[in-house]
C-alpha positions in Angstrom: 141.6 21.1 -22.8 143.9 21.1 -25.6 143.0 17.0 -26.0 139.2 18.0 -26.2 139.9 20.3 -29.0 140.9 17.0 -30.8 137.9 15.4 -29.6 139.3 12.9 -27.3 136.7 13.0 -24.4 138.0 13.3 -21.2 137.3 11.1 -17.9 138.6 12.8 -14.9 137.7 13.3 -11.0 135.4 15.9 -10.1 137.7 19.0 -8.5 139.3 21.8 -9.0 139.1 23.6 -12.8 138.1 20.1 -14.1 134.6 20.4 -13.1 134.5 24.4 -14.2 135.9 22.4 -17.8 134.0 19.3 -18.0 130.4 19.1 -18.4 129.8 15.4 -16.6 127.5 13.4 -19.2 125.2 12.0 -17.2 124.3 15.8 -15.9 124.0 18.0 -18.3 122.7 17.4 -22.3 126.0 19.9 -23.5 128.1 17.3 -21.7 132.0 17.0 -22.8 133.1 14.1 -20.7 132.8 11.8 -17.7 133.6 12.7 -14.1 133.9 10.9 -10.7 133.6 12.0 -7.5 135.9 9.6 -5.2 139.3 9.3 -5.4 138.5 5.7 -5.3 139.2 3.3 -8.0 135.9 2.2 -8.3 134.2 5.6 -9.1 137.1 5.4 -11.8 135.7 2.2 -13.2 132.7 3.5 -12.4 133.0 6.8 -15.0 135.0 4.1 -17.4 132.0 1.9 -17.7 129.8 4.8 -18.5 132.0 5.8 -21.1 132.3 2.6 -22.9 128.6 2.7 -22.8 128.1 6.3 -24.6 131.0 4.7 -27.2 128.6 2.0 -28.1 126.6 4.9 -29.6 128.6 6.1 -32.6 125.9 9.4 -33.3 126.0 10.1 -29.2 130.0 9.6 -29.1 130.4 11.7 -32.1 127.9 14.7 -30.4 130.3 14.4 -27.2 133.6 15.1 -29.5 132.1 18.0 -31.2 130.9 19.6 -27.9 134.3 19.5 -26.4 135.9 20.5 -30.1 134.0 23.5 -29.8 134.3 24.3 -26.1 136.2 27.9 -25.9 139.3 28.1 -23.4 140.9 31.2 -24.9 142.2 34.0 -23.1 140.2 35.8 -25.3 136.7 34.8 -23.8 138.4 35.4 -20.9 139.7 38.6 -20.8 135.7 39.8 -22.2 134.1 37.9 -19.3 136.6 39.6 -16.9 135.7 43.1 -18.9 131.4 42.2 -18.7 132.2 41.6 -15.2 134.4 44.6 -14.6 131.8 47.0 -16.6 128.6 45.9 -14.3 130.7 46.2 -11.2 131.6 50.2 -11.9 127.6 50.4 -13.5 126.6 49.3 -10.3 129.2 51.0 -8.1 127.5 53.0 -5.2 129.1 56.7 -4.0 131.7 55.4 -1.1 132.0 57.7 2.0 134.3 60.0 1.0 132.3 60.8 -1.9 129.3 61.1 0.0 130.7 63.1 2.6 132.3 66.0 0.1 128.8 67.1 -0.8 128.0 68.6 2.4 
């Protein structure tokens, strides 16, 4: 993450928070990188090749940089999805049993 912010783009297998980070290019148009599914060496060169072919592309390269320059890690993004989240839970909270039970 901190390397995209320079705009190097990342090439990495497909797992954990790396696919919740990296958009894969062939995939999505906001792409930020490539990923690979095998933890084989050729789905490595596989993901390498297809990034020496989007570097042949000066205009495409430099789009890929600025979307993962401008992708937003922060705590701070964060900590207000967390809040959204925790706000439509308690919106949407039904009366438990005890609650429910009290009123008679």
């Amino acid at each position: 993450m901190i390397a995209m912010r320079y705009g190097c783009v990342p090439v990495a297998r497909a797992t954990g928070g790396l696919v919740d980070t990296i958009g894969d290019y062939s995939a999505t148009p906001d792409s930020t990188g490539f990923l690979f599914e095998a933890a084989e060496p050729a789905a490595l060169a596989q993901a390498l090749l297809r990034a020496f072919q989007a570097h042949e592309s000066p205009a495409e390269w430099r789009k890929l940089q600025q979307r993962g320059m401008q992708q937003d890690f922060s705590w701070e993004r964060s900590a207000r999805a967390y809040l959204a989240l925790y706000r439509d839970l308690v919106s949407a909270r039904q009366p438990d049993f005890f609650e429910r039970n009290n009123d008679k």
